[in-house]
C-alpha positions, 0 to 999 in steps of 0.5 A: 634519801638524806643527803646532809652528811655530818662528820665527827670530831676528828682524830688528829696527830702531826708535829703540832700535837696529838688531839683536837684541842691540842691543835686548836690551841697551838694555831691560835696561841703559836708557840714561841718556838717551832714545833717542826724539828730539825734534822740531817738524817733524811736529805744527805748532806742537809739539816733541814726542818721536818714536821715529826711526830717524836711521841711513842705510837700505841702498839698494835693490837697482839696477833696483827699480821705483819703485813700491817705493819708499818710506821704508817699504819702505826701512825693511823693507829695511835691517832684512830683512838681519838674516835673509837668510841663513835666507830664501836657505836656505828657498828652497833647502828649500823653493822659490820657490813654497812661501814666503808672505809677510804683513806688516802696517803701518798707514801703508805709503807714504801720505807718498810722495803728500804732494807731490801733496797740498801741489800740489793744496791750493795750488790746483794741478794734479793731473796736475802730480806723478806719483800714487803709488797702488802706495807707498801700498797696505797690500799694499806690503811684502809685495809688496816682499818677494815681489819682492826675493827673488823668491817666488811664494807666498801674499802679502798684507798685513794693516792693523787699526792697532796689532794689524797686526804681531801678527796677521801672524804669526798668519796665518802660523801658519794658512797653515803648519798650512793646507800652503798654504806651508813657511815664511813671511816676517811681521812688521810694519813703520811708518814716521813719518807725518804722517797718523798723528801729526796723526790722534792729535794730533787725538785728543789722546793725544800725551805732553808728554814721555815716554810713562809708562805705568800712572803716576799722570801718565801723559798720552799716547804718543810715535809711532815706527817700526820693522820687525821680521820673523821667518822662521816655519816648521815646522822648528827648524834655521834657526839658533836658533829659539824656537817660537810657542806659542799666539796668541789674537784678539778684535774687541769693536768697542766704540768706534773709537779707544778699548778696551772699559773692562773689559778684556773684549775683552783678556781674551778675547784673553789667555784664547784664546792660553793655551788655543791654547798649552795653558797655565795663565796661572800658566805665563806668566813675563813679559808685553810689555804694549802699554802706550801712556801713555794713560788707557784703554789702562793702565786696560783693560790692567791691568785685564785683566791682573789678571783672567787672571793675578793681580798676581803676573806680572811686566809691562813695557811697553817703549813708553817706549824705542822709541815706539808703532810702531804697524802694527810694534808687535806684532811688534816686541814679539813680538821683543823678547820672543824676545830675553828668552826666548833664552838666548843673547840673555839668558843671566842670565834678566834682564827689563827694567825699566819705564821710568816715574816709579814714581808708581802710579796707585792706580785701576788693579790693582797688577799687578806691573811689572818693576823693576831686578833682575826675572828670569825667575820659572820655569825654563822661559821662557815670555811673553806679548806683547799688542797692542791697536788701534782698533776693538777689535782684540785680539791676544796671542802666547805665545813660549816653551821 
């Protein structure tokens, strides 16, 4: 059976833009301004940074029953006309029956229920407004894929917080080398909530401003939302493809919110993906580091980084520019690493350059992050994406030629 897996050009919409060469363009050109915009409407009493997507979304199709609908579907929606073109040929290829779908997403349609919950605090009914159990689930978007298109494969959701969107395209890849499918529609998708944004406000990891990772005043993460979605499969001609190399997990459950302070868990998690993919870590040429602007993420991240690669692998997290997406961010910076190692979406080889005060933090390793200039080290492209997530959830992509 064949095992080399191949994604598509993603679909991808955050604060950042909406399409590839939009994100492409604004990591390695950062604007002037920032693109995450401020707001007073989500935590009270603060103005805060958030990564919004402020466009119009696409409608939903006539007839969709109302529990799809939601502002996260919405969202999934708008950013999966990016790549209907390669699903309606997968199922010219390969059937309805054999195209699975998972995506992950950590607040799924849970706000759709805030009405019911404003009702009954204010000592009114319960029956008084329509319960939307089917908006909140964390099989929704899957669910809505498989509807939309009308597939009848394997379909599920996936929801361990921040490594949602990464694993999904982790299972993807085992359902493929499984035969249980011919090509998977994953990725992950989030969309601003407030049960999210008052649970970290709670844990006080929220930034003042701009997230600035791996800085001396670093202080907290902006919260945003996104989709980003991949057709996978076996084949290589749908269009321009990139194949997934190797991917790499591990569960440390060290703590419930904050990671393991010696990297141990990352650590296994970088080394599993490199020995999936059968590289040395000095065949790594760019890594997306997860990144946040929190002091045990940068610390534990670095950390790790400088354990398995050296100081030498140039590292960028893009999280200042589009906000953590949380349940998307995994496989929203998967995409953006497909973006940089794609010559037509990156033709001078360039890599983004951190976004950040440039203030070192003397505590953390000197791991080397990108600056104005940074290239591709290697000619052979190859980058590592790596997520982290409460409870010690791990996981790491290897993109590359």
């Amino acid at each position: 059976m064949n095992n080399s897996f191949h994604l598509t050009r993603p679909a991808v919409i955050s604060a950042l833009g909406e399409g590839l060469p939009a994100h492409i363009e604004r990591l390695l050109n950062p604007p002037a301004e920032t693109p995450l915009s401020v707001s007073d409407q989500w935590v009270a009493g603060k103005s805060l940074a958030f990564g919004a997507v402020n466009q119009p979304l696409r409608r939903f199709p006539e007839g969709l029953s109302e529990s799809f609908r939601s502002r996260n579907n919405q969202l999934l929606w708008h950013a999966l006309a990016q790549i209907e073109d390669d699903i309606a040929q997968a199922k010219r290829r390969f059937g309805a029956e054999r195209i699975a779908v998972v995506m992950g997403t950590s607040t799924s349609g849970a706000d759709e229920n805030i009405p019911l919950f404003r009702r009954a605090a204010g000592q009114g009914g319960w029956a008084e407004i329509p319960f939307k159990q089917a908006q909140q689930l964390m099989s929704a978007p899957a669910d809505f894929v498989a509807e939309v298109y009308g597939l009848h494969g394997l379909c599920y959701g996936i929801s361990t917080a921040c490594t949602s969107g990464a694993r999904a395209l982790m299972s993807a890849a085992r359902l493929l080398r499984a035969n249980l499918c011919d090509a998977v529609i994953c990725g992950g998708v989030d969309t601003l909530s407030h049960l999210t944004i008052n649970g970290f406000a709670s844990l006080e990891v929220l930034s003042e401003g701009i997230a600035n990772p791996f800085s001396a005043n670093r202080n907290g993460i902006n919260i945003g939302e996104a989709t980003a979605a991949f057709l996978l499969t076996r084949e290589a001609d749908f269009g321009e493809t990139l194949p997934l190399l190797g991917y790499g997990a591990s569960s440390d459950a060290y703590h419930m919110s904050s990671p393991r302070p010696d990297g141990l868990g990352a650590i296994a998690a970088f080394e599993a993906a490199l020995q999936h993919a059968g590289l040395a870590a000095g065949e790594i040429g760019w890594i997306n580091l997860h990144g946040t602007g929190t002091q045990h993420n940068d610390s534990m991240e670095s950390a790790a980084v400088a354990a398995v690669f050296g100081n030498e692998t140039p590292s960028t997290s893009t999280k200042p520019l589009t906000g953590h997406t949380l349940g998307a961010a995994g496989a929203l910076e998967a995409a953006l690493l497909w973006g940089m190692v794609s010559r037509r979406c990156n033709p001078e080889g360039r890599l983004p350059p951190q976004v950040w005060d440039g203030k070192r933090d003397t505590g953390l390793p000197p791991i080397q992050l990108t600056q104005a200039g940074s290239r591709w080290p290697y000619p052979r492209r190859i980058g590592a994406s790596s997520s982290f997530a409460f409870g010690g959830s791990n996981a790491v992509l290897i993109i590359g030629e």
